[in-house]
C-alpha atoms as a printed R data frame, in Angstrom:
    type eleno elety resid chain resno       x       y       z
1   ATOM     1    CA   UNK     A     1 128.325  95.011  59.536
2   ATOM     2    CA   UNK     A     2 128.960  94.254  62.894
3   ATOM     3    CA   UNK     A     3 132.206  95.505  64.668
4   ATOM     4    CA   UNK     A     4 134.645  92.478  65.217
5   ATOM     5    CA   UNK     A     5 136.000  93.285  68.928
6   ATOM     6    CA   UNK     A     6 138.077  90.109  69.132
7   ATOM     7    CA   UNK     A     7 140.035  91.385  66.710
8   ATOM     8    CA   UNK     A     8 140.638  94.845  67.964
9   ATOM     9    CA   UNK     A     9 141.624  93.313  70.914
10  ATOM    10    CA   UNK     A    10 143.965  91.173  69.165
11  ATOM    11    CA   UNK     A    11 145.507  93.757  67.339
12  ATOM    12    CA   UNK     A    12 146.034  96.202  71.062
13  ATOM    13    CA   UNK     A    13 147.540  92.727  72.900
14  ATOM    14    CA   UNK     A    14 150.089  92.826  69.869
15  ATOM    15    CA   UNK     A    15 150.616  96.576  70.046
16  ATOM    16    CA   UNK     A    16 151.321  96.348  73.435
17  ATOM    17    CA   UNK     A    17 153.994  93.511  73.433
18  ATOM    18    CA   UNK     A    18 155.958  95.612  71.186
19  ATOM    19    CA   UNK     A    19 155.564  98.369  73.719
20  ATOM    20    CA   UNK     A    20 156.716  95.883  76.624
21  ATOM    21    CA   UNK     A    21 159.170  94.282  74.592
22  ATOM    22    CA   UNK     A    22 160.722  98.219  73.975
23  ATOM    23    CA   UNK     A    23 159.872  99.508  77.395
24  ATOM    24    CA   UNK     A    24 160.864  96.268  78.935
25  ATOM    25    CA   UNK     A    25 159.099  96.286  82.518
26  ATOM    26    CA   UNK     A    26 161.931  93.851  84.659
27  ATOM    27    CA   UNK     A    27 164.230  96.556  83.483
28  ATOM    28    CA   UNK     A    28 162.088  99.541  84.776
29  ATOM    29    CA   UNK     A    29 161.821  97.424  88.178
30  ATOM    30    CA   UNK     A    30 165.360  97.275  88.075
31  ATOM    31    CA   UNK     A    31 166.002 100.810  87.274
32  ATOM    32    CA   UNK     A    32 163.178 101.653  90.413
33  ATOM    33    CA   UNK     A    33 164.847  99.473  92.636
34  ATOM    34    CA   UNK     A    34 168.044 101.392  91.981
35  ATOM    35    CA   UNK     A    35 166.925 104.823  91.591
36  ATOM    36    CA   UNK     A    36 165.035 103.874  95.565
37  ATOM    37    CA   UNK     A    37 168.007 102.447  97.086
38  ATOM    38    CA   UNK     A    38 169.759 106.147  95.880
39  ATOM    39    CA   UNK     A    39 167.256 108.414  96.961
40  ATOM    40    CA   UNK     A    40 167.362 107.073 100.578
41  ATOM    41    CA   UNK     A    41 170.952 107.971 100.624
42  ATOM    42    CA   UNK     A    42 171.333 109.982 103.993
43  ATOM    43    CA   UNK     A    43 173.656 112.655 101.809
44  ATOM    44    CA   UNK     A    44 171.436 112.715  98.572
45  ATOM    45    CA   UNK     A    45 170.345 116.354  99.219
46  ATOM    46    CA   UNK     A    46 174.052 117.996  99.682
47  ATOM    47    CA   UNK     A    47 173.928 118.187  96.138
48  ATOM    48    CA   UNK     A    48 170.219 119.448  95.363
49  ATOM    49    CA   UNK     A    49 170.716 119.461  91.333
50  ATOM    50    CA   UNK     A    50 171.919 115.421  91.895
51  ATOM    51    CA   UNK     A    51 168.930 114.773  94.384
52  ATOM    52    CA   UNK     A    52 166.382 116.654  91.849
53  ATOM    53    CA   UNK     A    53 167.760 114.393  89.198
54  ATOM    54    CA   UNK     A    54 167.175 111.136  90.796
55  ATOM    55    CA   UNK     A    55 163.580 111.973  92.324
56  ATOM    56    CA   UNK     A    56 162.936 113.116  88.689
57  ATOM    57    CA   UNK     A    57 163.955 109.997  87.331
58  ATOM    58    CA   UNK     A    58 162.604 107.674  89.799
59  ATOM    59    CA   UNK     A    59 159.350 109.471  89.365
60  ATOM    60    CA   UNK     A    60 159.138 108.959  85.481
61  ATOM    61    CA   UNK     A    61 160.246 105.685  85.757
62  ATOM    62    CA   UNK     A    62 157.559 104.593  88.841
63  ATOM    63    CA   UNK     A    63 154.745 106.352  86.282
64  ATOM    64    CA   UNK     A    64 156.295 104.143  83.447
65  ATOM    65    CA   UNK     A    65 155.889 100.999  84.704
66  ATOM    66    CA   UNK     A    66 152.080 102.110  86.247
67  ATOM    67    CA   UNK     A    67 150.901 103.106  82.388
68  ATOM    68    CA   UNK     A    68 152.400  99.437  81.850
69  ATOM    69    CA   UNK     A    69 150.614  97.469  84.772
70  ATOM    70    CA   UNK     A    70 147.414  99.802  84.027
71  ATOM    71    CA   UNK     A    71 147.195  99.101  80.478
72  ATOM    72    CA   UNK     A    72 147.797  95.539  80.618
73  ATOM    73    CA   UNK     A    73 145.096  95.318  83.366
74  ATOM    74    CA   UNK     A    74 142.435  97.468  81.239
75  ATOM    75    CA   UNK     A    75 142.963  94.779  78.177
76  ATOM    76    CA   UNK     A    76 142.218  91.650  80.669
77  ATOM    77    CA   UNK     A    77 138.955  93.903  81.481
78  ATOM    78    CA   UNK     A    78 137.976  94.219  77.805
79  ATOM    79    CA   UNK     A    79 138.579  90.506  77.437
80  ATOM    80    CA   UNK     A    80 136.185  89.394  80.232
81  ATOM    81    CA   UNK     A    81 133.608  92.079  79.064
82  ATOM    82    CA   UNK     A    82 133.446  91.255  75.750
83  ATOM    83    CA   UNK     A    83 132.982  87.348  77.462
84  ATOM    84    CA   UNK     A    84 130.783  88.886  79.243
85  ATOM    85    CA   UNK     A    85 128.569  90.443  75.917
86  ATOM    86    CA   UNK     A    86 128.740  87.404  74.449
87  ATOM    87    CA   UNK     A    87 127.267  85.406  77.007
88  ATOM    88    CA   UNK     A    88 124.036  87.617  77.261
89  ATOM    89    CA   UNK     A    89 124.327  87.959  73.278
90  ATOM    90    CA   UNK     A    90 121.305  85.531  72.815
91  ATOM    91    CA   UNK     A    91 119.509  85.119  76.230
92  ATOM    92    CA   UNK     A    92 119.360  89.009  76.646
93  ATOM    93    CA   UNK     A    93 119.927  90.735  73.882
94  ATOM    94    CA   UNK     A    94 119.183  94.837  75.196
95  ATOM    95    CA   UNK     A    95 122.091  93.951  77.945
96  ATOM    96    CA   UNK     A    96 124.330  92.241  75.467
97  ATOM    97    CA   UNK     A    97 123.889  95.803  73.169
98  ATOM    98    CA   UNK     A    98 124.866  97.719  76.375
99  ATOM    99    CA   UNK     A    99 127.642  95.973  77.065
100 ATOM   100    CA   UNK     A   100 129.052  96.339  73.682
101 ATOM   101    CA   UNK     A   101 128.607  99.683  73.779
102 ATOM   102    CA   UNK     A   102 130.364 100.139  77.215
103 ATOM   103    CA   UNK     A   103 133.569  98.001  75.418
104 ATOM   104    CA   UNK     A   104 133.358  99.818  72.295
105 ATOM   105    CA   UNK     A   105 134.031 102.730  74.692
106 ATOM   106    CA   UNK     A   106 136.761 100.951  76.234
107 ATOM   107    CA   UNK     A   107 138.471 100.121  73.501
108 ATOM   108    CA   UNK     A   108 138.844 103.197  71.954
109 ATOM   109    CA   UNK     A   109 140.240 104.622  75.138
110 ATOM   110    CA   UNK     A   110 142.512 101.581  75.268
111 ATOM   111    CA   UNK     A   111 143.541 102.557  71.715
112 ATOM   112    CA   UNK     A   112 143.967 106.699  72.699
113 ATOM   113    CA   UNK     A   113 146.393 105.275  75.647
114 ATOM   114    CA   UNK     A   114 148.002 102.730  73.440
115 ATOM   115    CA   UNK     A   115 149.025 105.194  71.027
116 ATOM   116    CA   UNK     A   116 150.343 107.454  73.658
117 ATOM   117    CA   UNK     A   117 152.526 104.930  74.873
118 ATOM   118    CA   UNK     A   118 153.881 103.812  71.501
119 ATOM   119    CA   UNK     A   119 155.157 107.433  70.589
120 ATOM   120    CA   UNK     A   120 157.338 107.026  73.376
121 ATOM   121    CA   UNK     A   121 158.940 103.684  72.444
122 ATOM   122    CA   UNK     A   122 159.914 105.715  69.385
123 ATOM   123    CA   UNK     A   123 162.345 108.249  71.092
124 ATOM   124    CA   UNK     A   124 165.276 106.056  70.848
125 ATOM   125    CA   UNK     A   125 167.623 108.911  69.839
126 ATOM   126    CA   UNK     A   126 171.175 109.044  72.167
127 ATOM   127    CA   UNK     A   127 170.162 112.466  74.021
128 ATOM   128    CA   UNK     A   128 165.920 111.484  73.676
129 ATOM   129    CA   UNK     A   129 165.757 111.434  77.381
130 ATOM   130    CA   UNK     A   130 167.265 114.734  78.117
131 ATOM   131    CA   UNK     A   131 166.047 117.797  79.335
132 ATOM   132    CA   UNK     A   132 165.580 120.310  76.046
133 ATOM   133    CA   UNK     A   133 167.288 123.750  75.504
134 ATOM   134    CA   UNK     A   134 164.550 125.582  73.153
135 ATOM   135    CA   UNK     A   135 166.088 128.861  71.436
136 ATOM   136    CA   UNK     A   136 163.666 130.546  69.111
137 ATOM   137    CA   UNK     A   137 164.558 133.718  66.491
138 ATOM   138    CA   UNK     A   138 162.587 136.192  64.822
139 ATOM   139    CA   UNK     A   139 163.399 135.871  61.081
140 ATOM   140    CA   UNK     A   140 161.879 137.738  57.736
141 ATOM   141    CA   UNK     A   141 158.640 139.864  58.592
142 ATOM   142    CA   UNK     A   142 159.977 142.993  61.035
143 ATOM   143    CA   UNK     A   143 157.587 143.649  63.776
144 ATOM   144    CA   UNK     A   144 155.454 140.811  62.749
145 ATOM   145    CA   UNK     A   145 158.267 138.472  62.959
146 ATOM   146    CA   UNK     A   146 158.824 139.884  66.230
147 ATOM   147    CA   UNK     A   147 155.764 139.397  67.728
148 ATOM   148    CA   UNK     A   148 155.587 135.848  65.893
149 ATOM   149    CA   UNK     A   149 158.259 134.789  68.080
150 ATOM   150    CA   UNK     A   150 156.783 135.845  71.031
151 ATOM   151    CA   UNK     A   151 153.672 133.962  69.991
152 ATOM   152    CA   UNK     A   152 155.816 130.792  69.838
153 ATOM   153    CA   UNK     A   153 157.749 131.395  73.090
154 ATOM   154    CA   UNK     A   154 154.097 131.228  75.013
155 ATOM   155    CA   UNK     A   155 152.969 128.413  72.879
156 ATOM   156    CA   UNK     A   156 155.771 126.238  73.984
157 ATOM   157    CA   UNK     A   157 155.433 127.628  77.559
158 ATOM   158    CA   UNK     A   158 151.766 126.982  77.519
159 ATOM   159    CA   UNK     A   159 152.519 123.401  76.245
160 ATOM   160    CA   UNK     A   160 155.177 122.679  79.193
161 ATOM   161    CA   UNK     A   161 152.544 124.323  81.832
162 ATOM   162    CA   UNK     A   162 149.765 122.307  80.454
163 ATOM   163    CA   UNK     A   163 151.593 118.946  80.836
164 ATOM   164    CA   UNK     A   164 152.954 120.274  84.062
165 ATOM   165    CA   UNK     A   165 156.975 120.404  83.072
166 ATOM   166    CA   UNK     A   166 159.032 122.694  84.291
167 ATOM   167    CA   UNK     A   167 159.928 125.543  82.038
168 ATOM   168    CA   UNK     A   168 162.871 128.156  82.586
169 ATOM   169    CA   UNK     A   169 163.565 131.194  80.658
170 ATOM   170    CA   UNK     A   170 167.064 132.075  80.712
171 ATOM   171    CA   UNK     A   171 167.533 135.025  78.303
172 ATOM   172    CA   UNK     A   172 164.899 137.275  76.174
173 ATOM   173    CA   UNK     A   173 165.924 140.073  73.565
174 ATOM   174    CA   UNK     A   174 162.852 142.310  73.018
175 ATOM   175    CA   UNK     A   175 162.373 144.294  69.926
176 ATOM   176    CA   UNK     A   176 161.970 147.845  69.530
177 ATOM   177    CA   UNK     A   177 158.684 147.356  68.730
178 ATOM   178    CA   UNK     A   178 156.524 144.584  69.875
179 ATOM   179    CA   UNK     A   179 157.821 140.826  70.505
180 ATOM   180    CA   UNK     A   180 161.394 139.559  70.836
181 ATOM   181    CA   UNK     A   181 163.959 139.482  68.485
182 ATOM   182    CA   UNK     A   182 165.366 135.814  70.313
183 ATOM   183    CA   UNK     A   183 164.983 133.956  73.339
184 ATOM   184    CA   UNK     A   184 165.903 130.893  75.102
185 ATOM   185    CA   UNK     A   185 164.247 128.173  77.967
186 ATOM   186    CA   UNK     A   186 164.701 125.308  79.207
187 ATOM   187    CA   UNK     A   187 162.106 122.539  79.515
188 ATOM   188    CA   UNK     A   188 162.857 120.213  82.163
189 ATOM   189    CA   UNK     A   189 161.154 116.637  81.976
190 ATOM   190    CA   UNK     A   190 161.799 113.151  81.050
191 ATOM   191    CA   UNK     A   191 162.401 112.700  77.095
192 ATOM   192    CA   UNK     A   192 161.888 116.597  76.714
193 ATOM   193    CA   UNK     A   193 164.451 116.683  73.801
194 ATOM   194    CA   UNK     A   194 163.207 113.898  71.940
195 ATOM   195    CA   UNK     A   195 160.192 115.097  72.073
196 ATOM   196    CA   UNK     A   196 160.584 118.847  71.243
197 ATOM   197    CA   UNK     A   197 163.019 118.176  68.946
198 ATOM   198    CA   UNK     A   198 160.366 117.251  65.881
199 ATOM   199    CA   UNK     A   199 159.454 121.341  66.657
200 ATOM   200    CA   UNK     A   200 162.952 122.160  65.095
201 ATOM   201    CA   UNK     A   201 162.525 124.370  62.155
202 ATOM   202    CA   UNK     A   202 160.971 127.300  60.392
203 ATOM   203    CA   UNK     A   203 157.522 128.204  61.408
204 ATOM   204    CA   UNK     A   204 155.579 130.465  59.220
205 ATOM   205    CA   UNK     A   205 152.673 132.918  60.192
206 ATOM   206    CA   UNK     A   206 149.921 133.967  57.589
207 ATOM   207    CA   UNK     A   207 147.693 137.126  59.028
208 ATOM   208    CA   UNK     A   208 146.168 140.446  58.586
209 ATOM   209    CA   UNK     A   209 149.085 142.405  60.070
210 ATOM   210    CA   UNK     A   210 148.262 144.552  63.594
211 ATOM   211    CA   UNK     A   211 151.174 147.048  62.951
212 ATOM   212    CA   UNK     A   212 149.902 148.038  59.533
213 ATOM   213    CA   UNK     A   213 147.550 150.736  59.368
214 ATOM   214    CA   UNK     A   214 146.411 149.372  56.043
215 ATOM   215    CA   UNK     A   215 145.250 146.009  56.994
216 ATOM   216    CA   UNK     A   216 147.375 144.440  54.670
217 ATOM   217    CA   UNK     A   217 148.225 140.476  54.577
218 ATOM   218    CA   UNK     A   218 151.979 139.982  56.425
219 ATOM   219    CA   UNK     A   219 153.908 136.439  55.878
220 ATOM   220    CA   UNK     A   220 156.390 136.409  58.416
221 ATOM   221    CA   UNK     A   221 158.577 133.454  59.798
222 ATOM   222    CA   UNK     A   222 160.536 132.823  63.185
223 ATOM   223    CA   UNK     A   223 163.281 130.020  63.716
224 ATOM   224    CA   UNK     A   224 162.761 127.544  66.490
225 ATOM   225    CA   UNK     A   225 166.233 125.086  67.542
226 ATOM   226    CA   UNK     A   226 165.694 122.428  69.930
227 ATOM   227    CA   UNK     A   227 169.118 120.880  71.501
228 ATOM   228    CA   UNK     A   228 169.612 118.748  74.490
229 ATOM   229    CA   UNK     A   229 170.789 120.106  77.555
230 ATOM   230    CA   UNK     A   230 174.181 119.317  78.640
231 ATOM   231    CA   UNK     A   231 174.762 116.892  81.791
232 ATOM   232    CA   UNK     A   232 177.943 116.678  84.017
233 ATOM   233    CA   UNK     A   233 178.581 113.154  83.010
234 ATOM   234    CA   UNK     A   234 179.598 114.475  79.124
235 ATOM   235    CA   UNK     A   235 182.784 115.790  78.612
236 ATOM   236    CA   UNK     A   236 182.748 118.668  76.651
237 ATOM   237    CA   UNK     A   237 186.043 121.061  77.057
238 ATOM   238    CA   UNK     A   238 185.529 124.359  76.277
239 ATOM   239    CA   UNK     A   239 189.137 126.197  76.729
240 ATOM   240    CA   UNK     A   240 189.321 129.754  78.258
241 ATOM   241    CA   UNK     A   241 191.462 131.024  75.251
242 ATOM   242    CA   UNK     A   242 188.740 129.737  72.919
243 ATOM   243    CA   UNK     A   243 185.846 131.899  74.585
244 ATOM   244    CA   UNK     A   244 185.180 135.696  74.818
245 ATOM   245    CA   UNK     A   245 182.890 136.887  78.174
246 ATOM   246    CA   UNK     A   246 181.607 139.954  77.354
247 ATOM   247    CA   UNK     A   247 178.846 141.787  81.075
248 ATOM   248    CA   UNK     A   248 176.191 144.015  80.471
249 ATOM   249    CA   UNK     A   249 173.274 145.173  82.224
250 ATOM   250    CA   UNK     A   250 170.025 142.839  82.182
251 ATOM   251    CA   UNK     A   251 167.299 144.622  80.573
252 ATOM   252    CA   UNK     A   252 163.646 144.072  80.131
253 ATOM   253    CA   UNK     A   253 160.559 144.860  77.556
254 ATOM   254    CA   UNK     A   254 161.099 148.806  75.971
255 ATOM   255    CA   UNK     A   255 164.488 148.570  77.122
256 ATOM   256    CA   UNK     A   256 164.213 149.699  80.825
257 ATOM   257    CA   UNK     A   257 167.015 148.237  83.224
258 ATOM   258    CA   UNK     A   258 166.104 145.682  85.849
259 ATOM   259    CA   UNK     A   259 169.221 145.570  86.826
260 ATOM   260    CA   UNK     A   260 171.651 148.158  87.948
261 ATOM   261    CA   UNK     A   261 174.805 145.893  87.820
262 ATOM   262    CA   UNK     A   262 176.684 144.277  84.665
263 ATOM   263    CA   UNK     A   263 175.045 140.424  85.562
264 ATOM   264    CA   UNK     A   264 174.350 139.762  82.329
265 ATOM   265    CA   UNK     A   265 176.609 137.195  80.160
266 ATOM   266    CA   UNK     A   266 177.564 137.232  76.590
267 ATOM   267    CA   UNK     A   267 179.882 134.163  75.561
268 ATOM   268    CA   UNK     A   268 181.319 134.166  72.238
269 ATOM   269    CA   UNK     A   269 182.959 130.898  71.574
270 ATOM   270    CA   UNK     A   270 185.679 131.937  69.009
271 ATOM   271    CA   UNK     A   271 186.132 128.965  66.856
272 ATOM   272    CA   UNK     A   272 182.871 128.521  65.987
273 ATOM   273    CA   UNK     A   273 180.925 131.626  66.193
274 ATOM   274    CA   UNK     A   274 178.508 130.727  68.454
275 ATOM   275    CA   UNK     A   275 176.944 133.484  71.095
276 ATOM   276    CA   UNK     A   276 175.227 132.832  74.335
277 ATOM   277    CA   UNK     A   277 173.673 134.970  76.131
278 ATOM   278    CA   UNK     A   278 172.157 134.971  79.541
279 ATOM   279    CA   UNK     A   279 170.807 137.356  82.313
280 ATOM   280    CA   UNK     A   280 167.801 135.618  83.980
281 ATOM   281    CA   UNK     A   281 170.100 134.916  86.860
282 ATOM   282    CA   UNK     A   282 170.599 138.041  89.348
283 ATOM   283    CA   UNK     A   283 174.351 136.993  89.434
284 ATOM   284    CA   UNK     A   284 177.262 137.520  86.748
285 ATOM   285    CA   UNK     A   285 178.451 134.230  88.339
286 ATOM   286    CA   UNK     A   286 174.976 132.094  87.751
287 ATOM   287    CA   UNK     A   287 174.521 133.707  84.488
288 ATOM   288    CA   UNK     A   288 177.893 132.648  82.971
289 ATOM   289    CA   UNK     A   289 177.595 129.281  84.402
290 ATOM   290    CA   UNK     A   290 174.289 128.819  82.715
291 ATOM   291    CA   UNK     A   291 175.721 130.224  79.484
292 ATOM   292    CA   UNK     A   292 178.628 128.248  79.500
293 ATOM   293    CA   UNK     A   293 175.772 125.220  80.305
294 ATOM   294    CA   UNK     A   294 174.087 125.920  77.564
295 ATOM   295    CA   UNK     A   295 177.297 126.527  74.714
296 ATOM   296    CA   UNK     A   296 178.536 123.159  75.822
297 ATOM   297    CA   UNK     A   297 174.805 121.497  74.963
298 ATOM   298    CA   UNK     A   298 175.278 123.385  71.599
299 ATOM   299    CA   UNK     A   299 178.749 122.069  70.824
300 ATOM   300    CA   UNK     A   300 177.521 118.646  71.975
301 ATOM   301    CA   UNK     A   301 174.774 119.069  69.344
302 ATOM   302    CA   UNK     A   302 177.460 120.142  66.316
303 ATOM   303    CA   UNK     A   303 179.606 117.529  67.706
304 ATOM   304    CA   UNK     A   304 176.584 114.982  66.647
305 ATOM   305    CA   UNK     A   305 175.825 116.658  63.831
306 ATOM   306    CA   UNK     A   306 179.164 116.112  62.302
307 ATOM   307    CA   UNK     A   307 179.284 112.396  63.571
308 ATOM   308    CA   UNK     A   308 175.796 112.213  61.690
309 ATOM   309    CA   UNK     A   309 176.980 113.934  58.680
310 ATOM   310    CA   UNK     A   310 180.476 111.453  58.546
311 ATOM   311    CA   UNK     A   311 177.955 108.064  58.936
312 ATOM   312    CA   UNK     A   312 175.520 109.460  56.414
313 ATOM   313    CA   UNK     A   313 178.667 110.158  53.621
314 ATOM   314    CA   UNK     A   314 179.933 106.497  54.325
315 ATOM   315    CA   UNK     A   315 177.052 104.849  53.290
316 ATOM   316    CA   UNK     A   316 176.321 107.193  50.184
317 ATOM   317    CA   UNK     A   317 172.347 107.654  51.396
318 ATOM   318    CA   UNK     A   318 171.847 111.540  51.921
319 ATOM   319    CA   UNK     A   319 168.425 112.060  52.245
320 ATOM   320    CA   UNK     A   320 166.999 115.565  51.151
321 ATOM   321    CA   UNK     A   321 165.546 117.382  54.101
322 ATOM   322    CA   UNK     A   322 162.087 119.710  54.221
323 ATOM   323    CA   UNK     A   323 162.342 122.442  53.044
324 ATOM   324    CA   UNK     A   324 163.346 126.268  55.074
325 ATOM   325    CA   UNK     A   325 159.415 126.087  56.088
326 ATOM   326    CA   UNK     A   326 158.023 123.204  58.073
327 ATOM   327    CA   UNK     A   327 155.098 124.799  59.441
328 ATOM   328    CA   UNK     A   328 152.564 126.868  58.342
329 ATOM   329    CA   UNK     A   329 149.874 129.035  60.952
330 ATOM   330    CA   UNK     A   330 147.537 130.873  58.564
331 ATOM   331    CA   UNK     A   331 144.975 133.039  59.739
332 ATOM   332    CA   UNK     A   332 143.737 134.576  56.942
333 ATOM   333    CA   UNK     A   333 142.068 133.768  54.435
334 ATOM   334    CA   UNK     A   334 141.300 131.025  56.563
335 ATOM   335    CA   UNK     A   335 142.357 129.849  60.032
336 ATOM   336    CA   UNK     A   336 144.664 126.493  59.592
337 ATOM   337    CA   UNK     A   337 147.901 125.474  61.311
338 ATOM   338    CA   UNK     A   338 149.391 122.593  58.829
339 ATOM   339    CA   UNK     A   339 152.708 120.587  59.232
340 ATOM   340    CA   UNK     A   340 154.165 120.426  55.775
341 ATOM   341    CA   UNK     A   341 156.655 117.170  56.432
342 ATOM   342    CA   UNK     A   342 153.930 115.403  58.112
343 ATOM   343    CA   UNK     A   343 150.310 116.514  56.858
344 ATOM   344    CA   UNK     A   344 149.377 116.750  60.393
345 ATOM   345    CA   UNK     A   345 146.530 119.928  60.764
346 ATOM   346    CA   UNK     A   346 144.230 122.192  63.274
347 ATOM   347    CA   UNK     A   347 141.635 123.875  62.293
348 ATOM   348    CA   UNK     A   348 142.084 126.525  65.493
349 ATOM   349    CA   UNK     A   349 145.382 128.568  65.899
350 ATOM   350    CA   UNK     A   350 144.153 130.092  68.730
351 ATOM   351    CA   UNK     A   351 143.892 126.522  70.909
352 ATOM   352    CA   UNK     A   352 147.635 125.883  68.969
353 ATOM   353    CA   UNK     A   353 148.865 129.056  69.961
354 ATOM   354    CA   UNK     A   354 147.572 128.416  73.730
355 ATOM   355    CA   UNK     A   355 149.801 124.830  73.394
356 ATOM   356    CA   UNK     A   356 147.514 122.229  72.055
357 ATOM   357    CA   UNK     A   357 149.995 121.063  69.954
358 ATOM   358    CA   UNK     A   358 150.624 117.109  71.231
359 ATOM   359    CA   UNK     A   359 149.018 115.850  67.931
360 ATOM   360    CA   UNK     A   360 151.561 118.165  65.920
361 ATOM   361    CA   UNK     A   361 154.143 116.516  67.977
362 ATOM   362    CA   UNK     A   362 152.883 112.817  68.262
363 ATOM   363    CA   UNK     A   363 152.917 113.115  64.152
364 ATOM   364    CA   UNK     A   364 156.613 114.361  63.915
365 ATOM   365    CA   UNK     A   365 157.708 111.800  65.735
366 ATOM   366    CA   UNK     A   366 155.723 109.037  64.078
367 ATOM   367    CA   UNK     A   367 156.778 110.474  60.772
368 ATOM   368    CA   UNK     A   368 160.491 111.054  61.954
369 ATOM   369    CA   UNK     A   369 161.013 107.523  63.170
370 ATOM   370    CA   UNK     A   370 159.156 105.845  60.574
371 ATOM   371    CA   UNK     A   371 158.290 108.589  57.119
372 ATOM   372    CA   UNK     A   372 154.972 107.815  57.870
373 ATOM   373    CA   UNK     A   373 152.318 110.912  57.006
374 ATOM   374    CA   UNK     A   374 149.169 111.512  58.519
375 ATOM   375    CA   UNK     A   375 146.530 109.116  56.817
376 ATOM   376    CA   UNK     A   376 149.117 106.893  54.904
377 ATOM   377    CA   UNK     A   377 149.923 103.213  57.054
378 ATOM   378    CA   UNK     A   378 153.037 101.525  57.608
379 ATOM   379    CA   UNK     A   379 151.538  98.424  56.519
């Protein structure tokens, strides 16, 4: 049956005015124009973190609006080579088959890039665009939990380095052991949190346990949050007589000091329980203003939550969530990493583990925005 490329254009022209018509390419003009005029200011760089944010934003915004012009211009192309194919379709038949094959080609990179683009028209959410705070805990499983973490703390690292974000650790609790008992970094780039934020959740590892001398089979489970990192335009008071600051001295892997002063932070905010810790920093003074940066982007969240929770109660629809486990990485008996909420799977941990995980991601947000699974259609 032969392929009917007018119609697979048809369908990417239509995908791609609901991209526009989302992404809306005067505005990003606009926005460039804007985001230019500012970062010519003669005094943009007395305040680097200010001057970092608008570069970063112009940036994103500039490489928006190319995917935009590029993709429109690569479905004009397709157009006048499938003209092109049909032209020869009779006279020359061996070049008409070549040039079919060349825009067969063409359109399924068309459709790789068109897809890429229309995850991002689904991150919508109020804090989507900000950068992400990403705190992952050992849970159930001991040493194997442990090290479990650890696995996930380089995944996500791997997954910011291959994409080329920047990624920040600001505070690491090492086991006894092996692995970490918790740790937290921050991923700086456009949408970050909308986009890490499908990651939130239990992860659960299936394997042939290293740290037992009787090869048995371990299940253990680690606790990833994702939560958007605080910016100086919210307003988020956090009174002094509602906080506890509690210094210690940094420490590294096995427990040996790096650091011979008390720079680490420990904030306890008292009416809700919540502990930060920090001691990346060499400073008491940087770490406690990163902690404190970091409890206010955790309030913010709660303070959502709640909002959430009130709108959800008013209209009487309280949908059940997944489950404590929303990912599984088994290793043995067989090697498969499998998303539970959206069917999405990978047939090699190892490339997962080393941050190939875009398809787990592109799913969750497909399936977050729209309950679609992995082989089921919208239509």
């Amino acid at each position: 049956m032969a392929t009917d490329h007018q119609a697979e254009i048809d369908a990417l022209r239509k995908t791609f005015q609901q991209i526009s018509s989302v992404t809306n390419p005067e505005e990003l003009r606009e926005r460039i124009a804007e985001l230019t005029e500012a970062s010519a200011a003669p005094d943009l760089w007395d305040d680097q973190d200010k001057a970092q944010a608008v570069t970063s934003k112009l940036s994103h915004a500039q490489a928006e609006l190319d995917k935009l012009n590029a993709m429109s211009a690569a479905l004009e192309d397709v157009e006048a080579l499938k003209e092109m194919a049909d032209e020869e379709a009779d006279s020359d038949p061996e070049t008409a088959a070549e040039l079919y094959a060349d825009l067969e080609r063409e359109l399924a990179t068309i459709g790789a890039d068109m897809s890429e683009l229309e995850i991002r028209t689904l991150l919508s959410g109020k804090y989507d665009e900000r950068d992400a705070v990403v705190t992952i805990r050992s849970g159930a499983g001991g040493v194997d939990a442990a090290d479990f973490a650890h696995t996930l703390q380089r995944m996500y690292l791997r997954w910011a380095e291959r994409r080329g974000y920047n990624a920040k650790v600001l505070d690491t609790s090492y086991a006894e052991e092996a692995g970490i008992k918790s740790t937290t970094f921050e991923i700086s780039a456009p949408y970050a949190y909308g986009t890490l934020s499908v990651e939130a959740g239990t992860h659960r590892l299936v394997r042939i346990s290293p740290f037992d001398n009787q090869g048995r089979r371990q299940t253990s489970f680690a606790a990833v949050e994702v939560i958007p990192l605080i910016e100086q335009t919210d307003h988020i008071d956090v009174p002094e007589a509602d906080i506890r600051v509690d210094v210690f001295r940094s420490s590294g892997p096995g427990g040996q000091s790096v650091n011979t002063t008390d720079s680490a932070v420990r904030i306890t905010h008292l009416p809700t329980g919540i502990v930060v810790s920090m001691q990346d920093e060499k400073s008491q003074i940087q770490n406690r203003a990163a902690a404190m940066r970091v409890l206010q982007s955790r309030l913010l969240l709660l303070k959502q939550e709640e909002e959430a929770r009130e709108k959800k109660e008013l209209a009487g629809d309280i949908k059940a969530s997944w489950g404590d486990q929303m990912r599984s990485y088994v290793l043995q008996p067989y090697q498969m990493v499998k998303d539970l909420r959206t069917g999405f799977e990978a047939g090699n941990p190892e490339a997962v583990f080393d941050g190939d995980i875009d398809g787990f991601i592109d799913a969750g947000i497909r399936w977050r925005a729209t309950g679609e699974k992995v082989g089921e259609s919208s239509e």
